[in-house]
C-alpha positions as CSV (number, residue, x, y, z in Angstrom):
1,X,71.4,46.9,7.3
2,X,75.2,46.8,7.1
3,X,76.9,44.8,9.6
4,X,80.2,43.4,10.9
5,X,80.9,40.3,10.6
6,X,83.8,38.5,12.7
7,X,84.9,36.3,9.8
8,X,86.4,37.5,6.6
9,X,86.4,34.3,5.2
10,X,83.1,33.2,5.8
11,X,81.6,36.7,4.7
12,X,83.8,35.8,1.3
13,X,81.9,32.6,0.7
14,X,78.4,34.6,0.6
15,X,76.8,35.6,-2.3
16,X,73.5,38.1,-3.1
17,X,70.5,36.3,-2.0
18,X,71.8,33.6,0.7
19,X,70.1,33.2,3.8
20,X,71.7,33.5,7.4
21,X,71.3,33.4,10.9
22,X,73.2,36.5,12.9
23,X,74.6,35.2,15.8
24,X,76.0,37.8,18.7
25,X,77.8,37.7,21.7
26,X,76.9,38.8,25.3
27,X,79.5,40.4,27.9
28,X,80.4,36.8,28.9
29,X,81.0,35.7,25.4
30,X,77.9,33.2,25.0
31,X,76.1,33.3,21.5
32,X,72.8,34.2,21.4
33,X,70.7,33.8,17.9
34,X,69.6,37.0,16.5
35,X,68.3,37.1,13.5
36,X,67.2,34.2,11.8
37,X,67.0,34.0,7.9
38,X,68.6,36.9,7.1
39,X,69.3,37.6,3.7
40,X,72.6,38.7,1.9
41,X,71.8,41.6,-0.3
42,X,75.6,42.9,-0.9
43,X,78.3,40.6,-0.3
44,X,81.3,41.9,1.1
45,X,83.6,44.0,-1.2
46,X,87.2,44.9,-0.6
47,X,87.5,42.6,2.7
48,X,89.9,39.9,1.3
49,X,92.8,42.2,1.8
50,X,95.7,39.8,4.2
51,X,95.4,40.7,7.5
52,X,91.8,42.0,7.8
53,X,89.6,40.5,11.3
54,X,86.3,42.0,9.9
55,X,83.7,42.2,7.1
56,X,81.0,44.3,6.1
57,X,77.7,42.5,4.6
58,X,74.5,44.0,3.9
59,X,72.0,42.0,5.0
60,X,67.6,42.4,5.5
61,X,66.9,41.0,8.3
62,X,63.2,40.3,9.5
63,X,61.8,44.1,10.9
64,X,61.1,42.3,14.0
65,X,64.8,41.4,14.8
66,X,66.1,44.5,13.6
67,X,66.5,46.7,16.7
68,X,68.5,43.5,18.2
69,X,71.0,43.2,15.4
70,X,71.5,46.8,15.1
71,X,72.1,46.9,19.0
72,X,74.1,44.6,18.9
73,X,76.0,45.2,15.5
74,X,76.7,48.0,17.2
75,X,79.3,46.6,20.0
76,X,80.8,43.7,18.1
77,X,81.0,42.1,14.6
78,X,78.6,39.1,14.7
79,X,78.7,35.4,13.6
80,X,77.2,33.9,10.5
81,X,75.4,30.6,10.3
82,X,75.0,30.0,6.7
83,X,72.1,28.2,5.1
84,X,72.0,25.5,2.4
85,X,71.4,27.0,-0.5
86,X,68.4,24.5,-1.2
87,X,66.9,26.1,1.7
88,X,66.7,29.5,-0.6
């Protein structure tokens, strides 16, 4: 599933098969986790350029989370919380 993510930079330092949590927002700006795990199955591409607020990742996330993430991909880019790559 594609999604927008708030961070260029920290979309940038992802690479194919990574694991991540998505991390949203509600109306009063408090995170909520949700997805946890997610994999990175296309980095982003063509998001470094100066000035951009957003990236695009492609991500599988667990089918029981997906409704969640897509609702909530939906109204805002989300936060990544990136695993240690030992945890792969």
């Amino acid at each position: 599933m594609p999604i927008e993510v708030a961070s260029p930079a920290i979309a940038a330092s992802v690479v194919t098969g990574d694991l991540v949590d998505l991390i949203g927002f509600d109306a009063d700006g408090r995170a909520r986790s949700l997805a946890e795990r997610a994999r990175i199955i296309e980095p982003a591409r063509g998001s470094s350029a100066l000035g951009a607020s957003t990236a695009v990742l492609l991500v599988a996330v667990p089918e029981a989370d997906a409704m969640a993430v897509a609702a909530a991909a939906a109204q805002a880019p989300l936060a990544l919380l990136i695993h240690p790559r030992a945890d792969r």
